[in-house]
N, C-alpha and C positions, 0 to 999 in steps of 0.2 A: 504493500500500500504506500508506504513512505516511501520506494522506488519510483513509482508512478508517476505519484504526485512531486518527486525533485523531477520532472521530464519540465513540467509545465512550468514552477518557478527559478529554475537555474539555467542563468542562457550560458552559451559556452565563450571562453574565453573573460566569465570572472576571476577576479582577483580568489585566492583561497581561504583567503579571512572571510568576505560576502558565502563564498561557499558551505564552509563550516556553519556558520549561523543561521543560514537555509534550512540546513540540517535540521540543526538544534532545536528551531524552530517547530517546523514539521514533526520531529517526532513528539514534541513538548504537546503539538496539539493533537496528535494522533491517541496520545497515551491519557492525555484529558478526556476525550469522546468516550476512550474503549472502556475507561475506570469509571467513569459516569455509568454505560451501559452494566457494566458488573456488581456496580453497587444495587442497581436497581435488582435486578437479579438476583440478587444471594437475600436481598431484607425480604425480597418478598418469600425467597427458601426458606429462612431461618424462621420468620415469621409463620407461617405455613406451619416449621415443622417442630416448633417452639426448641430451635438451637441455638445453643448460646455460641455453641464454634462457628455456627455457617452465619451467625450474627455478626460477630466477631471478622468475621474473615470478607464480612458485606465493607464495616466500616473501615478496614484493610483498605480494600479498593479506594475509598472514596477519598481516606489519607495520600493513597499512591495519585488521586487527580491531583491531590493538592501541589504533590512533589512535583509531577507533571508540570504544572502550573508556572512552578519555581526554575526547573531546567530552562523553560522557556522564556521567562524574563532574565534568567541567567544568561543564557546567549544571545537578549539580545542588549543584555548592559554591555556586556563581555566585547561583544563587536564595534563597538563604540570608537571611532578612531582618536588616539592621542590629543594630547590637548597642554594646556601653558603648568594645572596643576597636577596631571599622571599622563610626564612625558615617555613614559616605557606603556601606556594605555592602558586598560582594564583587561585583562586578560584571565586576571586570577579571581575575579568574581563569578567566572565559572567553575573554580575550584568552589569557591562558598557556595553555591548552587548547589553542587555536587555532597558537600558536608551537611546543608542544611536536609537535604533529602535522607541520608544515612540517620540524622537527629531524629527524624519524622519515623524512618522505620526503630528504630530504638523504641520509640514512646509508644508506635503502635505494639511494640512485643511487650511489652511493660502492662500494658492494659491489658493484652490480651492474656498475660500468667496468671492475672490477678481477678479478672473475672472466669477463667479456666478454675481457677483453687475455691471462690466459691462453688460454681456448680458440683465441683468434687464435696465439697463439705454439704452442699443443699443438690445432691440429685435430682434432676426431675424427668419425665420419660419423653421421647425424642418420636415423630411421626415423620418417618419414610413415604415419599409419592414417586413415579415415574416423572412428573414437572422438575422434583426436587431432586430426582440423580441429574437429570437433563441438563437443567441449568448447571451442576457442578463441573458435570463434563466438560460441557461449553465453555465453563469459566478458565480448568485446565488447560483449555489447547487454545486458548487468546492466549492467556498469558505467555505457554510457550512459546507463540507468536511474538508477544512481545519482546519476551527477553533475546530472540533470536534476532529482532531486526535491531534492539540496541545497541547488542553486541556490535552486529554486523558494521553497522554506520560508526559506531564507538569505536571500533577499530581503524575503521574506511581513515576518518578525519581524526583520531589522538585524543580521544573528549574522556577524561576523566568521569563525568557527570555523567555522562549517557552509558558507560561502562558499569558506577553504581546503580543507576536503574535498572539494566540489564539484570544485575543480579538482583534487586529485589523482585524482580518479576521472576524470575525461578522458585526464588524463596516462595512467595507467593505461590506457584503452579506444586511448591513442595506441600504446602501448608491446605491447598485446598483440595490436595489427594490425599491425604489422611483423614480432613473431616470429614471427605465422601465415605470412605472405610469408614469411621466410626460411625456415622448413620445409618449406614447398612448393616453392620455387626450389632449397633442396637437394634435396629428395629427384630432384628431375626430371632436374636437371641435372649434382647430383653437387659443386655450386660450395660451397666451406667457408665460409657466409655467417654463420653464426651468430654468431660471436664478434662480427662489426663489427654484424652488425644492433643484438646486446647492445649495443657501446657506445655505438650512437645514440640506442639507448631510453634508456641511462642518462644521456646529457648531456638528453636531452626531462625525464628526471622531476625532473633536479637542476635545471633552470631553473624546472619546474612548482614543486617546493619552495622556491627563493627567492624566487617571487614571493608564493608564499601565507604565507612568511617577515616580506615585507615588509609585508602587508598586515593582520597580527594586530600586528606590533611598533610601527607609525604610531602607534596608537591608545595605549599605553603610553609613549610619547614625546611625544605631546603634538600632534597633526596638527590643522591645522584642521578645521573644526566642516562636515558635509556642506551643500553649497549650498540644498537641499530644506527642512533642517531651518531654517537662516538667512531662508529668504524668509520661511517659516510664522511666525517668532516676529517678525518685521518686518510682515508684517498684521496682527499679534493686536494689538500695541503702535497703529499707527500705526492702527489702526481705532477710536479715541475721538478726537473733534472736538479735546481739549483739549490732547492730544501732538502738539506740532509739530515734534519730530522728535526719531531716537536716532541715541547713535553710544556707542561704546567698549564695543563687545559682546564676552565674553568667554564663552566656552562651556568648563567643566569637566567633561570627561567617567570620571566613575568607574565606564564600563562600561552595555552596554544598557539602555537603560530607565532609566540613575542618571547623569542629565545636572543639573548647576547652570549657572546662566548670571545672569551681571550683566549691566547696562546703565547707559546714563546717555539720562533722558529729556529732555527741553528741551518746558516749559512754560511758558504767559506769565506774566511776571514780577508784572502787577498782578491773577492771578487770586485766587480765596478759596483759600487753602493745604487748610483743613479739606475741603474740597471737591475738588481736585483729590489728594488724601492717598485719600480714600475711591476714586477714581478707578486711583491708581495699585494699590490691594490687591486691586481687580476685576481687572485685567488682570493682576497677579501667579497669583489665582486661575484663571482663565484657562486661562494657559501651562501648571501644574500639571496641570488636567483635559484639557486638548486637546494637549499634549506628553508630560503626564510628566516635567515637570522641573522646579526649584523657583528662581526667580528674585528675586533682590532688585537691584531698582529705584534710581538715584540719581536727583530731582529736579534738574533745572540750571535756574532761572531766566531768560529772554531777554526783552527787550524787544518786545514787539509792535505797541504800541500808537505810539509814537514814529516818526513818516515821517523826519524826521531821519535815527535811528538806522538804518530800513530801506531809506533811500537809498545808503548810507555802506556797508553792509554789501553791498545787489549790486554797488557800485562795486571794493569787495574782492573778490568772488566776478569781477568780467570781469578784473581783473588777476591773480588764479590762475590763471584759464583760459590766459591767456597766457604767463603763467611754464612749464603742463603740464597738461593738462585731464585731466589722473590723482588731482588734488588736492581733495583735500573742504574744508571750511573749519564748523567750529561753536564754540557757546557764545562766540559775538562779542559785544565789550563795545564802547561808545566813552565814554569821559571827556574829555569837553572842559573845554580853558585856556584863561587870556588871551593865549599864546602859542603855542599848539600843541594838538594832538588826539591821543591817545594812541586805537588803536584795538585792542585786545586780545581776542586771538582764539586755536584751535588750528586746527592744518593735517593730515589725514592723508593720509602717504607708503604706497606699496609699502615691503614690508619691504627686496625688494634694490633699490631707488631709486638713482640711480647717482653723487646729490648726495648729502655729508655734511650733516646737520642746520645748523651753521653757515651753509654754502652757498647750502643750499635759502633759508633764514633771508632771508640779506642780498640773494638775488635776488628774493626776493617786498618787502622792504622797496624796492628800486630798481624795480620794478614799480607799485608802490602813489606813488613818489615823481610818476615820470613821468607816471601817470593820474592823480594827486590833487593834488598838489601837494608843496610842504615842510614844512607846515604839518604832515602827520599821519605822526605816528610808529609803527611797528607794534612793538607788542609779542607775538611769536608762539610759540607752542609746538609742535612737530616730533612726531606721533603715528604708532604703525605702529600699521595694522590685524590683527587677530586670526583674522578672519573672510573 
């Protein structure tokens, strides 16, 4: 349905931001009509069948319009373009969309345990019809409809928010295949199942909500950068002759589509600067047009040309390996003396490395002593990766 309907509102050759928000859009009101139609549906089951679960799982729905509701002023604050007081834009108010909907399933599982535990303490008997499997069925394979097209476009465009509706629309198709069971298992048998079935649907949706909790709040606290997007911006860089390599990538995400990212390049030291400057503004440009995200570049200068220096330096790279072949090693200097070789470089660690920097330090200098000699002193710096 939400395929169809993007033919008619998405002309071709929009910007991907308009794109995205189309989406968002669309499914936002797609998932308002169909949760409208299921509330109707399940009160008039429950009511009918005097269930507190199929009651319960009506005003579900009618919650999930709400969220609905909310994805869809989320995307379209979210699309908002930049402006003099949020020059990086709104981007991450579709993260709050996304959180505020995970909140919304929380509170509906919270109610739903808590009228689930009465009806366990106050039993009362449950009345089965043909109308009242009907519409549960029904209710089942919308939902998986739902959660399938959220997924689907949640993945298509990168939306956080439409990824957690996806899953509470599971949760949901999980929640309202158990009360179908227990209405049928009571009516047949007469066993007062409903209350417990309720509070196992409700511990399924409160898990369903904090995970889709967790997965809109990452992004606002600062998570690292998706592995996909990290290898992409590592071929675009590392695909000109003249970059012989990056490190200290930092990916700032202000929301879909509104990603900055620094770097540090390492380029030979005796190349034309003017030259590799024009170089580095291609590859900024680049990123911009094939990611979507706006990156400033630091030049690091290394020696290439010096066998010397690039003897010295894989000599330091076998004694890191040995120290932990978890360890990177860049922007390596050597200054030689008349009495010593200072050889200055940085090291990147795991963030939870289970060496203190000091530590780590004095084992790669006792590393370096024993393969190289005494002669050469490290001068080293302790980096965590980002990415």
């Amino acid at each position: 349905m939400v395929s169809i309907l993007a033919v008619f509102f998405i002309k071709e050759g929009q910007e991907q931001a308009k794109v995205r928000q189309i989406y968002g859009v669309l499914c936002g009101v797609v998932g308002i009509v169909l949760n409208i139609i299921l509330f109707t549906g399940k009160f008039i089951a429950g009511t009918l069948g005097n269930s507190i679960a199929i009651t319960a799982d009506a005003f579900n729905n009618l919650s999930d319009a709400g969220s609905s509701f909310v994805t869809l002023i989320g995307f379209k604050l979210a699309g908002q373009k930049p402006d003099t007081e949020h020059p990086f834009g709104h981007g991450r108010l579709e993260y709050l969309s996304g959180l505020l909907v995970s909140a919304a399933i929380l509170l509906m599982a919270y109610e739903l345990i808590r009228s689930s535990i009465e009806k366990i303490i106050h039993p009362e008997d449950t009345e089965c019809s043909a109308l009242i499997v009907a519409i549960l069925i029904v209710s089942v394979l919308v939902k998986l409809y739902m959660a399938s097209y959220n997924r689907s476009i949640g993945k298509k465009i990168g939306s956080a928010s439409l990824r957690a509706t996806a899953t509470d629309s599971l949760s949901d198709a999980c929640a309202t295949t158990v009360v179908l069971i227990s209405t049928i298992v009571g009516y047949f048998t007469g066993l007062h199942i409903d209350g417990i079935c309720g509070v196992f649907v409700g511990i399924f949706i409160f898990y369903a909500g904090f995970s889709a909790a967790k997965d809109t709040l990452n992004p606002l606290l600062g998570q690292k950068p998706d592995e996909e997007f990290v290898k992409k911006i590592k071929e675009i860089v590392l695909s000109q002759e003249q970059i012989c390599g990056i490190h200290d990538l930092i990916v700032h995400d202000y929301g879909p589509g509104r990603q900055m990212i620094s770097l540090h390049a390492e380029v030979p030291a005796d190349g034309n600067i003017i030259a590799i400057h024009d170089i580095i503004d291609q590859i900024e440009n680049e990123l911009r047009e094939r990611l979507c995200c706006d990156a400033t570049i630091h030049m690091d200068p290394i020696v290439t040309s010096d066998e010397r220096v690039r003897n010295r330096k894989e000599s330091v790279q076998e004694a890191l390996k040995k120290v932990d072949k978890v360890l990177t090693m860049h922007d390596f200097r050597m200054v030689e003396g008349a009495s010593h070789t200072n050889l200055i470089f940085d090291v990147v660690a795991p963030f939870k490395y289970q060496r203190t920097d000091e530590e780590l330090a004095a084992e790669i200098q006792r590393q370096v002593t024993l393969d190289m000699g005494e002669m050469y002193f490290v001068i080293v710096k302790i980096d965590r990766t980002y990415v």
